[in-house]
Structure formats: structure tokens, C-alpha cells
C-alpha positions in Angstrom: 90.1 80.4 87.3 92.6 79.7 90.2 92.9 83.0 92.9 95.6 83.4 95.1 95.7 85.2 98.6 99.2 87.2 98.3 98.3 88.1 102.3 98.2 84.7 103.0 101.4 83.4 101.5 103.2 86.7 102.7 102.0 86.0 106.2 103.1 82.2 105.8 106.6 83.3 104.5 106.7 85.5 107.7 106.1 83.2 109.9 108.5 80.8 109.2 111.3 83.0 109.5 109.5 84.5 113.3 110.2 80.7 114.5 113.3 80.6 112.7 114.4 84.1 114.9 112.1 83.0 117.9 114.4 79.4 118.2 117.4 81.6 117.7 116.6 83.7 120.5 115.4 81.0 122.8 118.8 79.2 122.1 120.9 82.4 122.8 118.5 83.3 125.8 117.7 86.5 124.7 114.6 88.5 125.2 113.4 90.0 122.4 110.5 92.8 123.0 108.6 94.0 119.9 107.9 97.9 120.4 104.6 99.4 118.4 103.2 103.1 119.3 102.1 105.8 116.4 104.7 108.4 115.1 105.1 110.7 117.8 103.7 108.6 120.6 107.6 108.4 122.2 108.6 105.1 122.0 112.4 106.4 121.0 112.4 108.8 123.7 111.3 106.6 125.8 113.8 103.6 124.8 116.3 106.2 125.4 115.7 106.9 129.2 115.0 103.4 130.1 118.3 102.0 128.3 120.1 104.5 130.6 118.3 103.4 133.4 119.4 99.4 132.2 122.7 99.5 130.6 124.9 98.9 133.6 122.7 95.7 134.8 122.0 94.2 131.6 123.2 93.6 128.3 120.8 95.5 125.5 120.6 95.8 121.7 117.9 97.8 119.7 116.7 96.8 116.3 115.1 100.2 115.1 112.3 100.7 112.6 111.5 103.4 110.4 110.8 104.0 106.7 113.4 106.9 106.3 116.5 108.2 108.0 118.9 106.8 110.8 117.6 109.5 113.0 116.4 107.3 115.7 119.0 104.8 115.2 121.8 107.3 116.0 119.8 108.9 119.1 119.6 105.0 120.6 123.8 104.8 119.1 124.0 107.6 121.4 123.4 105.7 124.6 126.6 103.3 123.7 124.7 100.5 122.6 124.9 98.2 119.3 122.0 99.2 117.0 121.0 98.6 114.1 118.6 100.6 111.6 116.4 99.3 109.2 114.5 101.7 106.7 111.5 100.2 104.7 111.6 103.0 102.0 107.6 102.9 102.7 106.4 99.5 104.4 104.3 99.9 107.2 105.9 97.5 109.1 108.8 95.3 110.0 109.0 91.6 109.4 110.4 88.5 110.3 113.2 88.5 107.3 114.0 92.2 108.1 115.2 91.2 111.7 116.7 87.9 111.0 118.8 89.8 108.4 119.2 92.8 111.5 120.2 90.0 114.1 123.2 88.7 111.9 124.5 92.6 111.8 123.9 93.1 115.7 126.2 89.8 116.1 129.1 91.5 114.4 128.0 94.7 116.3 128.0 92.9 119.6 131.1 90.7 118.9 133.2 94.0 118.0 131.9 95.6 121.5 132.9 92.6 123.5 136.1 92.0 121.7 136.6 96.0 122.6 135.6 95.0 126.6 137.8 92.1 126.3 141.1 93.8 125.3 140.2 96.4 127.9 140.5 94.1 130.6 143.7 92.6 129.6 145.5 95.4 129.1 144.5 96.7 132.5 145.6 93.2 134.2 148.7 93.9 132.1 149.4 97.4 133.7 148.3 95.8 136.8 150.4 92.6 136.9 153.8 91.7 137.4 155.3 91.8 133.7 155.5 88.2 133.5 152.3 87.0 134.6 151.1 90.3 132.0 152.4 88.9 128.8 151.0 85.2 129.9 148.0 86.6 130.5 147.8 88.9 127.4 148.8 85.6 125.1 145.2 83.8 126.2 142.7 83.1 123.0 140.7 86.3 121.9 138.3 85.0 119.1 134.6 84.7 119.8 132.0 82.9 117.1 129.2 85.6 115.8 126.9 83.6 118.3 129.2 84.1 121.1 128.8 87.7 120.8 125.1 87.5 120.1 124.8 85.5 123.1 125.6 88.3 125.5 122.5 90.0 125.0 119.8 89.7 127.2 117.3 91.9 126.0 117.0 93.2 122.7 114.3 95.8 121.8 112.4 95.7 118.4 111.2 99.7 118.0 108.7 99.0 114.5 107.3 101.5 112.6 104.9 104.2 113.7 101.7 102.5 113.2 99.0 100.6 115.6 97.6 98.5 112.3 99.7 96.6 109.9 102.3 95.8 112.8 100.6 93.8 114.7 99.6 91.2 111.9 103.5 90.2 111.5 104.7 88.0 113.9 108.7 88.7 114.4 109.8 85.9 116.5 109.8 88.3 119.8 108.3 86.7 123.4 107.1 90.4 124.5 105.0 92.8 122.7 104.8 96.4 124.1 102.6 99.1 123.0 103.2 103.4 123.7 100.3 105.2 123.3 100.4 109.6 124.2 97.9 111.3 126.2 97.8 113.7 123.0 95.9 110.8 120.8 93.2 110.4 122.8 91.8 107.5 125.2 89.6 105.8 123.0 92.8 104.3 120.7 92.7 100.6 123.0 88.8 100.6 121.1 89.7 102.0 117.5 92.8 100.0 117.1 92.2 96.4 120.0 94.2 93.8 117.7 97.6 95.4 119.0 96.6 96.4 122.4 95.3 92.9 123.0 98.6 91.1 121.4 100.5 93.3 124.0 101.7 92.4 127.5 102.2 95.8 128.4 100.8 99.3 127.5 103.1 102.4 128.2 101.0 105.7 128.4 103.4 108.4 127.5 103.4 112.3 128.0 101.5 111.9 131.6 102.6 114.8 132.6 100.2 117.2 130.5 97.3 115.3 131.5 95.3 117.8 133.1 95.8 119.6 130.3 94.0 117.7 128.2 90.5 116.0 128.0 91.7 113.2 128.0 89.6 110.5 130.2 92.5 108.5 132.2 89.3 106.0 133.8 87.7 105.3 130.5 91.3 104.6 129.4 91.5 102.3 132.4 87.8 100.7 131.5 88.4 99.8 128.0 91.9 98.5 128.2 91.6 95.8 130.7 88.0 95.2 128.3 90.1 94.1 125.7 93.1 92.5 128.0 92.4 91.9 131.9 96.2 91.0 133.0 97.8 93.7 130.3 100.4 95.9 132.2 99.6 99.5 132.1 103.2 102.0 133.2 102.2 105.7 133.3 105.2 107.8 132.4 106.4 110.7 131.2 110.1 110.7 128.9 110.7 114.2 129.2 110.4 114.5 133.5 111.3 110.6 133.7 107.9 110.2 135.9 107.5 106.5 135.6 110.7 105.4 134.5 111.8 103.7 137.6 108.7 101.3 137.5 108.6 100.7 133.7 112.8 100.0 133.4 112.0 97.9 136.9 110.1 95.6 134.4 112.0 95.8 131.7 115.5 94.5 133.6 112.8 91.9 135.1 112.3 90.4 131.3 115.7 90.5 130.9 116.6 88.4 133.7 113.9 85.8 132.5 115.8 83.7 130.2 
């Protein structure tokens, strides 16, 4: 009797379409930043402070992950950037084929937006101008390619679904991986759960601010994650003061500005 590993032909599927998406983004020059954290840890809240804090400097799209509702989708919409939701309808992560399909969506998004910014400008060089020099100006080619629009991102944020396991086994084509861990889950997650924390660049430790309110051991913390990654990244912030912010969206515009 022949057996077959379904995980291992599901992960092989998956990770042809990652290099598939990680060529595409490498082409386009676009950072893409896979975000894990449990439900509740903030990882949309904190998307949401440091996109305003990046918007003006860099270009940013967010691919959004959750099993039901457009909830966080529309909160990220909010900040007037092109999003796009994905629902899993009860898959406990995203994969590779989710955000290839995503990507071709935030091109149209993106295109639409820069189209938008595009006949902005010439309308305003059109009230500005002499009329002449207006309506030869106004008469220049507007069509952009799906990829030209794509292309103006720089960074585009991958928020997966609330979970520190099954995420981290599916590779999505991104160059950064981030994890958000609270204060209010405890210091000894980077132990329970190390696969994630150790496939991560950066750790963001979220809800700082009620520390002392809490038992929760901020040197341990320190101990055990740099026992499971010595040059990980650790930003202690707060998204409902903004403590933190500053540094963490300093970082952020820095991966950006890679490519």
C-alpha cells in the first residue's frame, strides 16, 4: 500500500507559487513584510498608526488576513490606502495562491489610485497654465499596464491570521517576517511557540503601556528571545498612546527604501 503526505504536497504547491510572488516582488521592487501575532495581540491597530506615520514618504498596500469579515480591511481602507481582504472561511492561515490571487487585485487597486493622482495633476497644470500649453498638456498618454501600477509600491504589508502556529509553516513569497506579541499573553510565548519568533526579523511587543500592571517579566522576555534569535529586532510600543511608533515606522520606511 502506497501513502501519501497531503502536508508535503500542499507545502510543495505552496512554495512554488511563494517564488512565483517572491520573483514578482523582487522585479517590481517591492517589499513585502509578512505580519503574524494572535487575535487580539494588535497587529491592525498597530498597522494603522504606523501607515499614518508612512503614507506621505512611501508608497503602501496591505494584504489583510482573516477568516470572517472585512472588518480590519475597512479600518486599514480607512487610512486611504489600496487594500485588499481575504477571508479563509476557517483556514488558519494565508498561503502563497491566496496573495498571488490578492496582488493581481491590489494592481487594479493601485492602478485606479495612480490614474486618480495622475488626472489630478493635470487638471491642476491645466488651471495653472496658459490655456494652450493646458490642453497640450492635458492630450499626453494616461494608460498604465497592471504592473505599472503595481510597481509604485514600495512596501506592502501581509497582516495573516491570528495565530503563532500554522502561519509560519507557509512561506508567501515576502523578504520580512514580523511578529506582535501583547504584554496580556504572557512572556513565555517566544518558548511555547519559537518556530515563528525565530523565522522573524523583528518582534513588536504591543500594549507596553500596562506593563506594570501586569506580571509580566520584560527581562525574561528579553532572555529567551534573543535565545531563540540573537540579531531579531525587538520595538516596544504601545498603539493606543503611540509609545514606540516613531522607532518601529523609522524601520519600517527603512525596508521600504531597500529595494
Amino acid at each position: 500500500m502506497k501513502s501519501i503526505n497531503i502536508n508535503k504536497r500542499i507545502l510543495q504547491s505552496n512554495t512554488e507559487f511563494a517564488e512565483r510572488n517572491r520573483k514578482f516582488f523582487n522585479e517590481k521592487g517591492i517589499v513585502a513584510v509578512n505580519i503574524f501575532g494572535s487575535p487580539g495581540a494588535g497587529k491592525t491597530s498597530i498597522l494603522e498608526k504606523v501607515i499614518k506615520a508612512m503614507k506621505e514618504k512611501i508608497s503602501i498596500g496591505v494584504i489583510e488576513g482573516d477568516l470572517y469579515t472585512t472588518k480590519d480591511g475597512e479600518r486599514i481602507e480607512g487610512q486611504g490606502i489600496p487594500v485588499v481582504q481575504i477571508n479563509t472561511c476557517g483556514a488558519c492561515h494565508l498561503d502563497a495562491a491566496m496573495v498571488e490571487k490578492s496582488v493581481e487585485t491590489m494592481a487594479t487597486l493601485v492602478k485606479r489610485k495612480a490614474i486618480e493622482k495622475r488626472l489630478y495633476e493635470e487638471i491642476k497644470y491645466f488651471k495653472d497654465s496658459a490655456p494652450y500649453e493646458g490642453l497640450k498638456h492635458s492630450k499626453q498618454e494616461k494608460t498604465f499596464s497592471q504592473e505599472e501600477g503595481i510597481a509604485n509600491l514600495d512596501i506592502l504589508f501581509i497582516e495573516n491570521i491570528g495565530n503563532l502556529v500554522c502561519p509560519a509553516s507557509y512561506d508567501l513569497g515576502e523578504s520580512k517576517r514580523i511578529t506582535v506579541l501583547s504584554i496580556t499573553e504572557g512572556n513565555d510565548k517566544p518558548l511555547k511557540y519559537p518556530s515563528i519568533f525565530k523565522q522573524s526579523q523583528a518582534v513588536i511587543l504591543n500594549k507596553i503601556d500596562i506593563l506594570k500592571f501586569t506580571d509580566f517579566d520584560l527581562e525574561e522576555f528579553y532572555k529567551d528571545i534573543y535565545t531563540i534569535s540573537k540579531d531579531i529586532k525587538v520595538f516596544l510600543v504601545s498603539a493606543r498612546t503611540g509609545e514606540g511608533i516613531n522607532e518601529l515606522s523609522s524601520y519600517l520606511l527603512q525596508l521600504g527604501n531597500e529595494v
